[in-house]
C-alpha positions as CSV (number, residue, x, y, z in Angstrom):
1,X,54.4,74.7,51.8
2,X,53.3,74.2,52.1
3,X,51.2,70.5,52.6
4,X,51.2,68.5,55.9
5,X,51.2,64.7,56.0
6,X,50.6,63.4,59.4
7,X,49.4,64.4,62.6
8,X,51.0,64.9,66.0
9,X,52.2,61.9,67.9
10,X,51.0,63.5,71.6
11,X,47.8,64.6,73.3
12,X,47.6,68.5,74.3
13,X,45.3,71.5,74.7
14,X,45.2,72.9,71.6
15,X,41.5,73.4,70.0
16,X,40.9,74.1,66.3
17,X,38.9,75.8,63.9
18,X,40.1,75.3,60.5
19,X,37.2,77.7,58.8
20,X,39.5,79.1,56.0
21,X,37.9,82.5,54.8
22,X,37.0,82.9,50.8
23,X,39.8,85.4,50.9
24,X,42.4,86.3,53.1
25,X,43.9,89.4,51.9
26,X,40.4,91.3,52.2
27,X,40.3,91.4,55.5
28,X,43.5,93.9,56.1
29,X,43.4,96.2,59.3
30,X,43.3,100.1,58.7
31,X,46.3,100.6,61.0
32,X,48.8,103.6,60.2
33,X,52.2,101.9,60.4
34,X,55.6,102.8,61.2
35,X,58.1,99.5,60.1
36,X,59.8,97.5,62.6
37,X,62.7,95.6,62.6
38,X,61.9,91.9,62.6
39,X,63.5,89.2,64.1
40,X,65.8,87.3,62.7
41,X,64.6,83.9,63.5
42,X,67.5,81.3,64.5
43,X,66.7,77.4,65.2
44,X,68.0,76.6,69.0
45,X,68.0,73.6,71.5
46,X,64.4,72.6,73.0
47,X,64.4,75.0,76.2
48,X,64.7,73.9,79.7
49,X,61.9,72.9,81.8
50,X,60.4,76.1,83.7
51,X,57.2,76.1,85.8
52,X,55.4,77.8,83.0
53,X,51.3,78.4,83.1
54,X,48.9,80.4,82.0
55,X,46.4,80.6,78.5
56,X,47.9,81.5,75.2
57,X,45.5,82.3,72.7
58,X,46.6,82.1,68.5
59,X,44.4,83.5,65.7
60,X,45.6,83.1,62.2
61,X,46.3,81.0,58.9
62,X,44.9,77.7,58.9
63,X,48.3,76.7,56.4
64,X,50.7,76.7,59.4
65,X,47.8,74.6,61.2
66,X,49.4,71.0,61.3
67,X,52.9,72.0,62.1
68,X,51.2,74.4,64.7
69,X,49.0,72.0,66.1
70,X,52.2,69.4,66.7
71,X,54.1,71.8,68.8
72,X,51.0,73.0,70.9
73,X,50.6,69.2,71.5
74,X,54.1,69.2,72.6
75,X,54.7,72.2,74.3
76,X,51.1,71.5,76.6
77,X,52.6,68.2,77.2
78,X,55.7,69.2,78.9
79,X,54.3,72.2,80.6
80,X,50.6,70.5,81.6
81,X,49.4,74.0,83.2
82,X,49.7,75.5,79.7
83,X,47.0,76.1,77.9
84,X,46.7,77.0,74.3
85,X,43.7,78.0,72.1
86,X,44.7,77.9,68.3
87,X,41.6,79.3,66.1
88,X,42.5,78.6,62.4
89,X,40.6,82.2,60.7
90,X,43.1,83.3,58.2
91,X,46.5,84.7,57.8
92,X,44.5,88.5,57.9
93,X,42.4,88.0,60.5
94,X,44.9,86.5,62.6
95,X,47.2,90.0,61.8
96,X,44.2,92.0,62.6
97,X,43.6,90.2,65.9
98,X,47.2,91.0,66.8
99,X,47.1,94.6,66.0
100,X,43.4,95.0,68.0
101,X,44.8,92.9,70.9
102,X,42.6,90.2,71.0
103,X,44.8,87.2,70.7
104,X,48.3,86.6,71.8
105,X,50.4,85.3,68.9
106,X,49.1,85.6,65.4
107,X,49.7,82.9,63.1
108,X,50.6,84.3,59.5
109,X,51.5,82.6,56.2
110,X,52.4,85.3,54.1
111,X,54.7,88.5,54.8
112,X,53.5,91.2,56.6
113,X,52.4,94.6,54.5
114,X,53.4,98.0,55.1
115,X,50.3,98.8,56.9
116,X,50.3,96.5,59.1
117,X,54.1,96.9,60.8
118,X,53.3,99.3,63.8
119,X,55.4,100.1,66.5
120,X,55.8,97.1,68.9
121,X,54.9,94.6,66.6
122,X,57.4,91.8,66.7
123,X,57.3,88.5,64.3
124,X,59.2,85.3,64.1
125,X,59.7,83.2,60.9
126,X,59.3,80.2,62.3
127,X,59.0,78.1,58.6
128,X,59.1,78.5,55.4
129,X,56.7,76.6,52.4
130,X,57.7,76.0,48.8
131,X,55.5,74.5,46.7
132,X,56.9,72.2,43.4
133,X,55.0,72.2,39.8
134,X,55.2,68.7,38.7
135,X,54.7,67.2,35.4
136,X,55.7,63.9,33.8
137,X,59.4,63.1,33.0
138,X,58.4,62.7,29.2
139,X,56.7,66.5,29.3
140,X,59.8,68.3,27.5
141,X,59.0,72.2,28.6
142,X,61.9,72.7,31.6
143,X,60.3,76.6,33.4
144,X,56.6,78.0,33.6
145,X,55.8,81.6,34.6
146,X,53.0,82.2,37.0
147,X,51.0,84.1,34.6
148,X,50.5,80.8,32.5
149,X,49.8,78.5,35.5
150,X,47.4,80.0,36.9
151,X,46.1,80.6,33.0
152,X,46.1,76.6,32.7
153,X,44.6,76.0,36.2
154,X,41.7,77.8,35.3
155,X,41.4,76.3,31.5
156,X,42.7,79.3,29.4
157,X,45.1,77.4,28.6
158,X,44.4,73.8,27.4
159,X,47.2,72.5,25.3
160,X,50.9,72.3,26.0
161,X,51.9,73.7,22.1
162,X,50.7,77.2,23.8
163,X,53.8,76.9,26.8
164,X,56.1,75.5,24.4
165,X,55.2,71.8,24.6
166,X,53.8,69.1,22.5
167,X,50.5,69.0,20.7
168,X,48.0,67.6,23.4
169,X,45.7,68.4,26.0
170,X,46.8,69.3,29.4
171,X,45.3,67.1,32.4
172,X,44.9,70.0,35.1
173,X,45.5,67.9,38.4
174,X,44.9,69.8,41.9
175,X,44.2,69.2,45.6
176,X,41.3,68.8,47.6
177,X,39.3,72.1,49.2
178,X,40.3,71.7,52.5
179,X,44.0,71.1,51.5
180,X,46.1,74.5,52.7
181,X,48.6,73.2,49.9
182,X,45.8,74.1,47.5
183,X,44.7,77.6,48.8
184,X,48.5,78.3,49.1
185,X,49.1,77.6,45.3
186,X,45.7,79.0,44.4
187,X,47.1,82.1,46.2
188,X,50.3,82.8,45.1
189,X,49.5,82.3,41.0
190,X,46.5,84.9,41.4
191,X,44.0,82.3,40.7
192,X,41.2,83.6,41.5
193,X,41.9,86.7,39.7
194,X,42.0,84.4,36.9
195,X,39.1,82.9,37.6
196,X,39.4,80.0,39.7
197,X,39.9,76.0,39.2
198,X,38.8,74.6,35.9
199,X,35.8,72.3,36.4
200,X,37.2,69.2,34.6
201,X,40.4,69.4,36.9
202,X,41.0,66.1,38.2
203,X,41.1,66.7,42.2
204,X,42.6,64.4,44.4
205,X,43.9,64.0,48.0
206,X,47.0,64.2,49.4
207,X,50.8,65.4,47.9
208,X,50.9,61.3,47.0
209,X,48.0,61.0,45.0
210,X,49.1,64.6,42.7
211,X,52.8,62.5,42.3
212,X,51.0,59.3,40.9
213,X,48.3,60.9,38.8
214,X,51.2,63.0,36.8
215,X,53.4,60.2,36.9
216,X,50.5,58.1,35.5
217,X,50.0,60.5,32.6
218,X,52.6,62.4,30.0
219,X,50.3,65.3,29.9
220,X,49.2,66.1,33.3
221,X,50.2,68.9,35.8
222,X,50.4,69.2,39.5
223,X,51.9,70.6,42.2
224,X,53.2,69.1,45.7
225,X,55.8,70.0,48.3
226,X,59.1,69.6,47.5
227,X,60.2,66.4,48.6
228,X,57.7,64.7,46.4
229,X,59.6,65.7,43.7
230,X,61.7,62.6,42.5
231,X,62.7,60.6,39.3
232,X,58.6,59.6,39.1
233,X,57.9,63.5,38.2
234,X,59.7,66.2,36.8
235,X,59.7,69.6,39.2
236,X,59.7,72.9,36.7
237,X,61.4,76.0,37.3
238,X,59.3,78.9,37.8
239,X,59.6,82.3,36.4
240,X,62.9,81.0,35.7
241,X,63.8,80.2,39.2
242,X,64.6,76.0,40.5
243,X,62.4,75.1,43.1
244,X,65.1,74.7,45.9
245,X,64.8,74.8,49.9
246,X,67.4,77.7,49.3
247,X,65.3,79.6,46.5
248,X,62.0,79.2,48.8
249,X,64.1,80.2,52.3
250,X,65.4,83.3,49.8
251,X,61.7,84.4,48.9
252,X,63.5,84.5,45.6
253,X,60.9,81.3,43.9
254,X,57.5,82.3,43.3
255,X,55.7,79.6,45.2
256,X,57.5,80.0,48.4
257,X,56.5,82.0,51.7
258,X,57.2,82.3,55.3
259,X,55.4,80.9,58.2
260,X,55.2,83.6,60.7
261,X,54.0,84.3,64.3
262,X,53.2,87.9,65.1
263,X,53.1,89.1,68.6
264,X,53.0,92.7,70.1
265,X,56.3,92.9,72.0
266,X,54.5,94.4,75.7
267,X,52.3,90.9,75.7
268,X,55.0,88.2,75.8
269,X,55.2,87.2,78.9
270,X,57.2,84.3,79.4
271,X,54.8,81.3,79.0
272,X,54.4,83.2,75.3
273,X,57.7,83.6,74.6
274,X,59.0,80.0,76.0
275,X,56.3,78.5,73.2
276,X,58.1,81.2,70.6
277,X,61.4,79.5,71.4
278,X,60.1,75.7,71.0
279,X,58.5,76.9,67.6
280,X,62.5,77.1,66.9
281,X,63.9,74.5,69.2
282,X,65.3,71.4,67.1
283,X,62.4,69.8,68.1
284,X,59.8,72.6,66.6
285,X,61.5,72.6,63.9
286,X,61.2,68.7,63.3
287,X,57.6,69.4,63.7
288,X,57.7,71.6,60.8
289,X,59.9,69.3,58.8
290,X,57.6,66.4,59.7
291,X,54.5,67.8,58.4
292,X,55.8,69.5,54.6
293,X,57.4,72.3,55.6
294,X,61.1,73.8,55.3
295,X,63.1,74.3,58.4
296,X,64.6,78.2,59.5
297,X,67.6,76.8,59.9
C-alpha cells in the first residue's frame, strides 16, 4: 500500500534482496503480446497438507516484500521440504524474468502492460495497496489532484493559498528511502518526472511517525496507509476520489494498485501452485492484512 509494519512471526527459507532499482518501468521486456485472460483471484481456506517439495524461485517488486516474506515463512514451515528463493529486483525485472523463464513466480506491484501479456502468461491479484494523503484536521482544503502533489513534494508548490488553502507554508513530510510506501507514492504522482523530493522535506520512519508529524503541525502533509487515517489526521480525496478499501480494490483512486504474482501457466507444478493458493488462503491474506495491505476479498 502500500507500507508494512511488522515482520513474520515464523522461521522459513525465504532469502532476500531488497536492491530496489532507480526505476522500475525502464526495464520493460520487448515481448510481442497477445492478451490473456487473467485470473480472477478469490480468497479460500488455507489448503490441506500435501507432501509438497521442491525450489520455487520469485523475482520481482521489493513493495509486496513483507507480506511475501510472511507467507514464504509460513508456507516453508508447513511444507519443510519447500524451498523458496524470493529476490526483491523490481516489479519489471521480476515481469521480465517471468517472460525469459528464469524464475518461477514473478512478484509485481503494478498492472501488467500490453506488451507484456503473452500467451500463457497467467497472474493472480493476490493484494491490493492504497495509499492515504494526510494533513491536519485544521487544514480546510477537502481533494488534491495528483498533478499538485507531486508539484508540492518536489517544492513547486510551497504555500497552501496556491491548492485553495490558507496563507502559509506547507511542511512536506515523507518516508524514509528504503520505505516501499515511499517509492509507491513517489511512483504513482509522477515524481520523478517532477523532479524528485524537495530537500527540506522532513523524512521520517514508519506510517506512525508521518501521522504524528501532521498531527503535530496545521500545515504539514503526508501520506500513510489507510488505517492510519483517524480523527488525529485528515485523509483527502484525490482527483476527486475518497480514499476507500473499495476505491483502491476498484483501481478507481489514484494511489491504489494491485499486488500481483505472474507465472507462465506450463511451469506451475503443484508445489508452485499450492504456494499461489496460500497467497489467497484466509491465512495469506491475514498476512497481507497484517503488514498494510488490503485483502482480495
Amino acid at each position: 500500500m502500500i507500507a508494512a509494519l511488522s515482520g513474520c512471526s515464523k522461521q522459513g527459507g525465504a532469502t532476500t534482496d531488497t536492491t530496489e532499482p532507480a526505476n522500475e518501468t525502464t526495464n520493460e521486456s520487448d515481448v510481442t503480446a497477445t492478451p490473456e485472460a487473467t485470473d480472477t483471484a478469490e480468497s479460500t481456506e488455507t489448503p490441506a497438507a500435501e507432501d509438497l517439495s521442491g525450489t520455487i524461485t520469485i523475482t520481482g517488486s521489493t513493495s509486496v516484500e513483507k507480506p511475501l516474506t510472511a507467507m514464504i515463512d509460513e508456507f516453508t514451515a508447513l511444507n519443510p521440504d519447500v524451498t523458496i528463493n524470493y529476490t526483491g529486483t523490481g516489479s519489471s525485472a521480476g515481469i521480465s524474468d517471468t517472460l525469459a523463464g528464469a524464475n518461477d513466480i514473478g512478484a509485481s506491484s503494478r498492472s501488467l502492460k500490453p506488451e507484456e501479456e503473452v500467451d500463457g502468461l497467467k497472474e493472480v491479484t493476490f493484494a491490493h495497496d492504497g495509499i492515504a494523503v494526510a494533513v491536519n484536521p485544521a487544514n480546510p482544503i477537502t481533494d488534491i489532484s495528483t498533478e499538485d502533489l507531486a508539484k508540492i513534494y518536489s517544492g513547486q508548490i510551497t504555500n497552501w493559498k496556491e491548492v485553495g488553502g490558507n496563507d502559509a507554508d506547507i511542511i512536506v513530510v515523507s518516508r524514509e528511502g528504503a520505505s516501499g510506501t515511499r517509492s509507491a507514492f513517489e511512483e504513482l504522482i509522477k515524481l520523478e518526472d517532477a523532479g524528485g523530493l524537495v530537500e527540506d522535506a522532513t523524512v521520517v520512519e514508519g506510517n506512525g511517525n508521518v501521522q504524528t508529524a501532521v498531527a503535530g503541525n496545521e500545515n504539514a502533509i503526508g501520506y500513510v496507509s489507510f488505517s492510519f487515517i483517524d480523527q488525529t489526521v485528515k485523509g483527502l480525496n484525490v482527483n476527486g476520489v475518497e480514499g476507500t478499501e473499495e476505491n483502491a480494490k476498484s483501481g478507481e483512486y489514484p494511489l491504489s494498485r494491485p499486488f500481483l504474482f505472474i507465472y507462465m501457466e506450463d511451469k506451475a507444478t503443484p508445489t508452485i501452485q499450492a504456494f499461489l493458493d496460500f497467497a489467497l488462503s484466509d491465512e495469506g491474506q491475514g498476512f497481507v492484512e497484517e503488514h498494510g495491505g488490503i485483502r482480495v476479498d
